[in-house]
N, C-alpha and C positions, 0 to 999 in steps of 0.2 A: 504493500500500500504506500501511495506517495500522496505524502502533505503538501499542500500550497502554502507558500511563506505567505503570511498574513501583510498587507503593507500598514507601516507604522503610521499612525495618522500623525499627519502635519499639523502643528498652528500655524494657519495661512496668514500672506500677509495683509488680507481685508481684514481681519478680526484684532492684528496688532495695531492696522492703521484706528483702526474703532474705537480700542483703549485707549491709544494714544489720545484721541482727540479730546475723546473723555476725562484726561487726566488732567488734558491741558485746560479745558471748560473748568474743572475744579478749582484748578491751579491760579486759575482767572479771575473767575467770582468769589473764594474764600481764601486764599493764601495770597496771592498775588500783589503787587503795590495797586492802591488805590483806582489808580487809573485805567485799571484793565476788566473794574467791576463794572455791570449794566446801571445803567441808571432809566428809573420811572421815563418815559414818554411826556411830553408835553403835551395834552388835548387839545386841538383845533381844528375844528368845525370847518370853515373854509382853507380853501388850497394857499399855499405860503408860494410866494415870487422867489424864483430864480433869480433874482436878478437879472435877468433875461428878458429883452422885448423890440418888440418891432414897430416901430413909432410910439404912437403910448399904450399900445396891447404888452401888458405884464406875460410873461412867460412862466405858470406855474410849474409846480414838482408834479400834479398831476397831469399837465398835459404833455410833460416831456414825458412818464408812461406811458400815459394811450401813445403815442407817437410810436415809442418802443413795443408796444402790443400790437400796434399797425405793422411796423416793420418785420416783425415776428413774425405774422401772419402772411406776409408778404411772400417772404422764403419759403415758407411750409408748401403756399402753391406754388410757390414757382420750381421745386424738389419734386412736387407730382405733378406738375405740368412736364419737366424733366424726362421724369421717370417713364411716363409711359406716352411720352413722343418719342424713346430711344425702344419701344416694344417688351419694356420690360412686363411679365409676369408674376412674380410674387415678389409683393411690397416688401420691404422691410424697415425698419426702424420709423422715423416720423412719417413716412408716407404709409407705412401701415395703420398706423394711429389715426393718423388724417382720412384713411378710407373708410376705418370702420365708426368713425363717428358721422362721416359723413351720409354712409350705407343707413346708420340708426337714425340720424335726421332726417333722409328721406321716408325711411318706412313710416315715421308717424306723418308725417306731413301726406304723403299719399293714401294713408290712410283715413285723417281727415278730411283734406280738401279735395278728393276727387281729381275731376281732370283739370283743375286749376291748382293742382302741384307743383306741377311746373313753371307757373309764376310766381307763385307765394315764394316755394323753395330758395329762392336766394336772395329774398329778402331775412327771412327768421333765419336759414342758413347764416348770414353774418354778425347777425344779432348772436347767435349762440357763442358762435367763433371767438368774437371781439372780447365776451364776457369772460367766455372759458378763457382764454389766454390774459386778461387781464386780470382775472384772480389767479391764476396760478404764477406771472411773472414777479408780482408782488412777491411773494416767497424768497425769490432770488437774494442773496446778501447784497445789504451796500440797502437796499430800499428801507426808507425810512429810519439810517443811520450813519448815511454817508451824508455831509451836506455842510453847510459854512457855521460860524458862529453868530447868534447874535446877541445885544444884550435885552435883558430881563428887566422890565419897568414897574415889575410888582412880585411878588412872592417868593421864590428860593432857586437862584441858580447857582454855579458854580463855577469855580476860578481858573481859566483855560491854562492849561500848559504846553507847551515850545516840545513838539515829538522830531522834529527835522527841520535843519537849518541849511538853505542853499542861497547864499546870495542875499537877495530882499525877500526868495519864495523862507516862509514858514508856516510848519504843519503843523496845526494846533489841534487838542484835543481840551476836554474837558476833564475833572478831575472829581470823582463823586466825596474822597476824603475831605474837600474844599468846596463846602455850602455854602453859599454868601445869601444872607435872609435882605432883602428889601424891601422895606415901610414906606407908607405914600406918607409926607407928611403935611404937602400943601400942592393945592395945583400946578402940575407943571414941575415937579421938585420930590428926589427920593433920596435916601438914605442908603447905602448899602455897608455899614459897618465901618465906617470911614473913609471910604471911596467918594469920590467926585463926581459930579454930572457927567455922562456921557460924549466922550469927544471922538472927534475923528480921529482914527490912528494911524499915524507914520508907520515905514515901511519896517518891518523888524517888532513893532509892537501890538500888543495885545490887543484885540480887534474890544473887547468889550472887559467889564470887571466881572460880572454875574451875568454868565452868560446860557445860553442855551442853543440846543442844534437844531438847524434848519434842514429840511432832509433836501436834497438835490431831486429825489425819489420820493414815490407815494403814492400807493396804492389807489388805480384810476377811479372806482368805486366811492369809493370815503369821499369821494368829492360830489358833490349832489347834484351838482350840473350833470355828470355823467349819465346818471337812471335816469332824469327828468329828460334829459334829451332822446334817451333812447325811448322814454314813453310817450313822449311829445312823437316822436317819428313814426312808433307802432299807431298809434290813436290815428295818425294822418293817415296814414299809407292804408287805414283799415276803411277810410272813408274815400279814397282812391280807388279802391279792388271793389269795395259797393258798388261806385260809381258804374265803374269799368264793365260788372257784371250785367245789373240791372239797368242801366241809366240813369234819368231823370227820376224814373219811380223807386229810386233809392230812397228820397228826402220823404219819401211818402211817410217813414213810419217813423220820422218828429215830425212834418206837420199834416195830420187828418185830418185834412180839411173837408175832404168828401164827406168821411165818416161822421163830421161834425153839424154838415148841412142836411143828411138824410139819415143820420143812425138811432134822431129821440134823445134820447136820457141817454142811452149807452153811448151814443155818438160823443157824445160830450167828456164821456168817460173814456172812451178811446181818445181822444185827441187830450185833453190832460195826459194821458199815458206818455201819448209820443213826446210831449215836454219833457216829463222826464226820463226818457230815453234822450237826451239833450245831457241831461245832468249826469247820465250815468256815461256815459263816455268821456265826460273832462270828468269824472271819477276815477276812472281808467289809468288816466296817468298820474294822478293821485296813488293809487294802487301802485301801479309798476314802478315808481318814483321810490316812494317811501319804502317798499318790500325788498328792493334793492339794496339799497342805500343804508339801511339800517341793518340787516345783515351782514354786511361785507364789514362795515365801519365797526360793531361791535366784535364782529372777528380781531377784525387787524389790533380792534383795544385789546383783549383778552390776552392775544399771542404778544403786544408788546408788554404788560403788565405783570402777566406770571412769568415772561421769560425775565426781568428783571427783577423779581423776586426770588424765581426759582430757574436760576439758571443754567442746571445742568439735569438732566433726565425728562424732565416733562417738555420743552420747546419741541424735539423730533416726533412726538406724538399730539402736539397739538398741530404743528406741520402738517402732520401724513391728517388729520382733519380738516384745518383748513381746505386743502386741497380737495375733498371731499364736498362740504359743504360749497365752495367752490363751481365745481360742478354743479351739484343739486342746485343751485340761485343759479346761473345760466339756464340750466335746461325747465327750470319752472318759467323762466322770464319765455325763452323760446315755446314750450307748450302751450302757455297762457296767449301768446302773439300769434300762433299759429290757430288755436281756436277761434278768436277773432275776426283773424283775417277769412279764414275759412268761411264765418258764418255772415260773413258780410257779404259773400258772393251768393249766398241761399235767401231767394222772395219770401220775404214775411206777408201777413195782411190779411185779408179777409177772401181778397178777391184768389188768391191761390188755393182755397179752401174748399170752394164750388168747381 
């Protein structure tokens, strides 16, 4: 009888890179100097300026995202465009990924709208797209942590410290050991623990006293303009594809006016309806706006909050959610735009009934 020599199992080096990172995450938020620990996020509702702009249009952190979500999107078609204009047959890596979502967005889409698939389809098609890559590029490091200093004119920032010096370039960072508290004490006038009012700073020196970071990055979502306009655009394009369908006798079901002149009591009844079928579609974007909006933004709070409290173990599991959740707010945004759009090309009324 002959043995098979067992082989020795290896510690790979995926598993040493792992600890490692791990040790150094430790290393970072509890042993580490000061400077290398997470600090709390600063809350802000609207998008913060780049310092970027073209004429007097501001360039925010969140539209240099979508920009980078657009460009993203860009390549992924143009890889399957690539791909099977050279006759390729089995996709792989992002153009598999791109197929098969694309393959699941058609099946519901054709399964709701019939033989007007084909035109809805690349409208909710990009809406999905835009969303899913915009939640997921958010993830990426450097968003919502890379970005300039500025200083703090109320509450508790922190004392920038000099990481690289080249020249007049220096790299400054923030220091969480070094809290600087600032009191309003009169209009136009603060205190920061013996610090001075705010000046411009020469080349070499400290951009602020209590400062805080401005992300270069920002998750496209968290910005409210985002979903409003996406819902502003569903709401329109769904009154478009009505239009387009039925015609003129689209408008019939807000105003019944027929039903109102020959239906009685009910007539009456019916035509208040169609009003508010008026109200309920600028509801609509109400809806998609805020459903949006408030999901993604309380995300991104949660994930920068606990990973600053708890900075090592739980951040790659709220990750691999995010990314989760992520999808799910895209592909509701797309199902909810797709049913819409669908039912705006189907005759409501009284007269389809006879």
């Amino acid at each position: 009888m002959t043995s098979e020599a067992k082989p020795k199992k290896r510690f790979g080096v995926k598993r040493w890179l792992i600890l490692g990172l791990i040790a150094l995450g430790i290393y970072a938020a509890f042993i580490g100097p000061s400077i290398l620990k997470p600090i709390s996020p600063v809350v802000v509702l609207p998008a913060e300026s780049t310092g970027l702009h073209i004429g007097n249009f501001q360039i925010t952190n969140t539209i240099v995202a979508t920009l980078l979500a657009d460009l993203i999107l860009i390549l992924m078609a143009f890889a399957a465009w690539r791909f099977y204009r050279q006759g390729g047959e089995t996709p792989k890596g992002i153009v598999n990924i791109l197929e098969a979502l694309v393959e699941f967005m058609w099946n519901t889409v054709s399964g709701s709208a019939g033989k007007w698939a084909k035109r809805i389809f690349p409208v909710v098609a990009t809406i999905f797209l835009l969303i899913f890559v915009a939640n997921v590029v958010k993830l990426a490091p450097g968003f919502e942590s890379i970005g300039y200093l500025k200083q703090v004119h109320e509450g508790t920032g922190y004392a920038p410290v000099a990481l690289v010096r080249i020249g007049d370039f220096t790299l400054w960072t923030i220091d969480k050991g070094q809290p600087v508290t600032l009191e309003v004490v009169a209009e136009g006038e603060t205190t920061a623990e013996g610090h001075g009012e705010e000046m411009v700073p020469e080349a070499g020196e400290a951009p602020c006293t209590a400062c805080e970071v401005v992300p270069y990055l920002r998750g496209t979502a968290t910005d409210i303009n985002f979903p409003f306009a996406l819902a502003i655009l569903t709401v329109l394009m769904t009154q478009v594809y009505g239009v387009w369908a039925q015609g003129p006798k689209y408008f019939e079901k807000f105003f019944q006016v027929k039903r109102l002149v020959s239906g009685g009591p009910f007539g009456i009844i019916d035509f208040a309806v169609g009003l508010l079928e008026i109200i309920l579609e600028l509801a609509k974007i109400l809806s998609f706006g805020f459903r949006l909006f408030g999901n993604v933004f309380a995300g991104a709070l949660l994930l920068s909050i606990l990973g600053a409290l708890v900075a090592v173990g739980v951040p790659p599991i709220l990750y691999i959610l995010e990314v989760f959740f992520g999808i799910i707010q895209a592909y509701v945004f797309f199902l909810l735009a797709t049913i819409f759009l669908s039912g705006a090309t189907i005759a409501h009324g009284h007269e389809e009934a006879h």
